[in-house]
C-alpha positions in Angstrom: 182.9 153.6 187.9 182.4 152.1 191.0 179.0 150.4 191.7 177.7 150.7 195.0 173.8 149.7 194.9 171.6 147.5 192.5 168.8 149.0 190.9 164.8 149.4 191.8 165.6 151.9 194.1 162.4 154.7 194.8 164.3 157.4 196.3 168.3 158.7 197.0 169.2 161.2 198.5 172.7 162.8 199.9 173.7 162.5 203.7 177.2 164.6 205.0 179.2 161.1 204.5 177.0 159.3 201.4 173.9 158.4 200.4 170.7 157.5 201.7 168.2 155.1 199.7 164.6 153.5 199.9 163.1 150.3 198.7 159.5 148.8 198.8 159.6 145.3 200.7 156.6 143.0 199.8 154.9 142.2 202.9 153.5 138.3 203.6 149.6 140.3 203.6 150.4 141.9 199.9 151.0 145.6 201.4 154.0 147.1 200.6 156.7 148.9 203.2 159.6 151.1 202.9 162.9 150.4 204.1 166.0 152.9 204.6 169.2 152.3 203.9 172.8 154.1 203.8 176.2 154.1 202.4 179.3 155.6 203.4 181.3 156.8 200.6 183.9 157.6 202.8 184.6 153.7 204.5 182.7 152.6 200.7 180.2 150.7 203.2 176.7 149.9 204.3 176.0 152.2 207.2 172.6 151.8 209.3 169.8 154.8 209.1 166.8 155.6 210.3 163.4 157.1 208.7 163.8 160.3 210.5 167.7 160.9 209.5 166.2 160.6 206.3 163.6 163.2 206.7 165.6 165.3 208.3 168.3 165.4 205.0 165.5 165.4 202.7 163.3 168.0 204.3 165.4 169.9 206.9 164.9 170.8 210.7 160.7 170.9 210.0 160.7 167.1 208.3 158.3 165.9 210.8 155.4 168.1 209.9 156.6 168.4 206.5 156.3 164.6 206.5 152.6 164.7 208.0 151.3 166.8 205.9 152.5 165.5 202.8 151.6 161.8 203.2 153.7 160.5 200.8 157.2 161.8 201.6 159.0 159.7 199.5 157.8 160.0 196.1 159.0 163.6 195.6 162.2 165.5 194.9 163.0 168.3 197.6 164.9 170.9 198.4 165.8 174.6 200.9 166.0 177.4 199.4 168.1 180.7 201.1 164.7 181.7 202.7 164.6 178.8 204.5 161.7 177.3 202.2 161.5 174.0 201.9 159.9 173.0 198.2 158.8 169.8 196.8 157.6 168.6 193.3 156.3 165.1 192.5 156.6 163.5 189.3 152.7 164.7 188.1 153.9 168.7 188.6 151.7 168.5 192.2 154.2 171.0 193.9 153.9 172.5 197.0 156.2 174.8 199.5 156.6 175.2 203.1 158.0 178.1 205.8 160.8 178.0 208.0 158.0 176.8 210.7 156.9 173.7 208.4 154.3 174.8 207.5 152.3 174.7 203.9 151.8 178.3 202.5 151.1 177.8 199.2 150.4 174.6 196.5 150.1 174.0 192.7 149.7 171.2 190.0 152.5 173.2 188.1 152.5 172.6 184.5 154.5 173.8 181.8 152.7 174.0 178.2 150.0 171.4 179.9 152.8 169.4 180.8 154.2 168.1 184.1 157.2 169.7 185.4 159.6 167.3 187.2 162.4 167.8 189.7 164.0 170.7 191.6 167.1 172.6 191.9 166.7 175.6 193.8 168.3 179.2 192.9 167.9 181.6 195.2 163.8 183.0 195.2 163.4 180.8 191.9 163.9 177.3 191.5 164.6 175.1 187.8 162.9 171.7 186.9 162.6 170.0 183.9 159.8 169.0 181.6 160.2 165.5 180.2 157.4 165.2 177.6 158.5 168.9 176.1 162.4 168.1 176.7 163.3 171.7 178.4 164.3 173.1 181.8 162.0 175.7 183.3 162.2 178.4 185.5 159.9 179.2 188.4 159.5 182.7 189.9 158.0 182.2 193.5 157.6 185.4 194.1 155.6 186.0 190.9 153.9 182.8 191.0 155.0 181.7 187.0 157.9 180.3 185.0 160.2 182.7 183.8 162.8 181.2 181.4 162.9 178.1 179.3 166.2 176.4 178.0 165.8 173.9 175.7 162.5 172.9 173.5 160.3 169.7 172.1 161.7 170.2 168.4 165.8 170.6 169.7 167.5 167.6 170.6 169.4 170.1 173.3 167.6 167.7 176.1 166.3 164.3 175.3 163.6 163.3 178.3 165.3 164.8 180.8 164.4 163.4 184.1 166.5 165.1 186.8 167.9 168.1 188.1 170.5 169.1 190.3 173.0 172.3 191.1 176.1 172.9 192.5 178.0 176.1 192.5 176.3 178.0 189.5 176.1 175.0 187.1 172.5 172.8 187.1 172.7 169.1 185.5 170.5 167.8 183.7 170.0 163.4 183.5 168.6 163.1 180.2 166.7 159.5 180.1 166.7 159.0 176.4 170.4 160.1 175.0 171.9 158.5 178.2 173.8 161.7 179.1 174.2 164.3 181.6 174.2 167.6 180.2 175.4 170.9 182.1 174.0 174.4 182.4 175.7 177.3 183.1 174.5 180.0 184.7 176.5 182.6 183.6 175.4 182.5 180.2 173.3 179.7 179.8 175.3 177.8 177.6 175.1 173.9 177.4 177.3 171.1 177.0 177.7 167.5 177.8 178.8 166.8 181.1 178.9 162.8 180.9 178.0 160.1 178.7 177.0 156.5 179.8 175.7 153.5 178.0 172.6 153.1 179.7 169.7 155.7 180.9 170.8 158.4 183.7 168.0 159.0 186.8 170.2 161.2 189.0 173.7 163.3 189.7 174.7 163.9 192.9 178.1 164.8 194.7 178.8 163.7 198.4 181.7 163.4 200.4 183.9 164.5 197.9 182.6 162.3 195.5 180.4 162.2 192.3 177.5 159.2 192.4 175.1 158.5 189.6 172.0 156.7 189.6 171.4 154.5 186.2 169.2 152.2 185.1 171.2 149.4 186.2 172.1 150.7 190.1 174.1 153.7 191.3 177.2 154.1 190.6 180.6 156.6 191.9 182.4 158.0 189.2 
């Protein structure tokens, strides 16, 4: 492994050639502001970016009335589905999903078993998050406005606080805080095995460029 960033980082996200990041800078009056920042993974350099090429990566061609209307932009995971749909999900469940146009048709505080859903990783009309305090992955149904398939379960060890979500081709991975693995669905039969095991907890998969980065608890990482 490779490590590219230090930690304390509040967002990453993928870009064509890398990764883009955010950190909170202390200001001299005690407010807080949030910086951008890229890497090329192809050079394996700093490259300069800009808040809206990071909205526009995170949210799509509508990122700057997705951004106005959601406030805080940065806190949330994000992602298009193949209706053009752009959904989000904040770490309290607060979930909410936008048209083609930008535009916010419908919102939720989406809970699983009275716990907060986490994450996205969208498939198709449905999307899979997971549930940290009940260690599963959900399924939700947009069309039919509820969660359709569980894997995983409080009383298994199958997923131990998984945080994160991702998908690529028709596997989803899973960061799993507490057992300091990623662990791999797929979704041809649902079946699940390890994936990778580190020594530290796991935040975040995610391929770019040709290359696999992971965010731990002590930076991020290419494998």
């Amino acid at each position: 492994m490779i490590k590219i960033i230090d930690s304390n980082i509040i967002d990453v996200i993928t870009f064509s050639n890398g990764i883009i990041y955010t950190k909170k800078r202390l200001l001299e009056n005690g407010s807080y502001k949030v910086t951008f920042y890229g890497y090329d993974i192809k050079r394996m350099e700093n490259t300069p970016v800009t808040k809206s090429v990071y909205l526009l990566n995170k949210y799509g061609p509508e990122y700057k009335k997705i951004a106005e209307q959601l406030g805080d932009y940065v806190s949330c995971d994000a992602s298009v589905n193949s209706l053009r749909q752009t959904i989000v999900v904040y770490p309290t469940g607060e979930t909410g999903i936008f048209g083609p146009n930008g535009e916010m048709f419908w919102s939720s505080d989406l809970r699983y078993h009275d716990s907060e859903i986490a994450g996205i990783a969208c498939d198709d009309t449905t999307f899979w998050s997971v549930v940290p305090d009940l260690n599963c992955v959900v399924n939700y149904s947009i069309s039919h406005k509820k969660f359709s398939m569980r894997i995983g379960s409080e009383s298994s060890d199958t997923f131990s606080h998984p945080v994160s979500i991702s998908k690529y081709d028709n596997e989803l991975f899973i960061c799993n805080e507490e057992s300091c693995k990623i662990r791999l669905i797929s979704l041809n039969d649902y079946s699940v095995n390890d994936f990778r095991i580190f020594d530290e907890p796991v935040y975040r998969y995610m391929r770019s460029a040709g290359k696999e980065i992971v965010q731990l608890q002590s930076g991020i990482y290419v494998l």
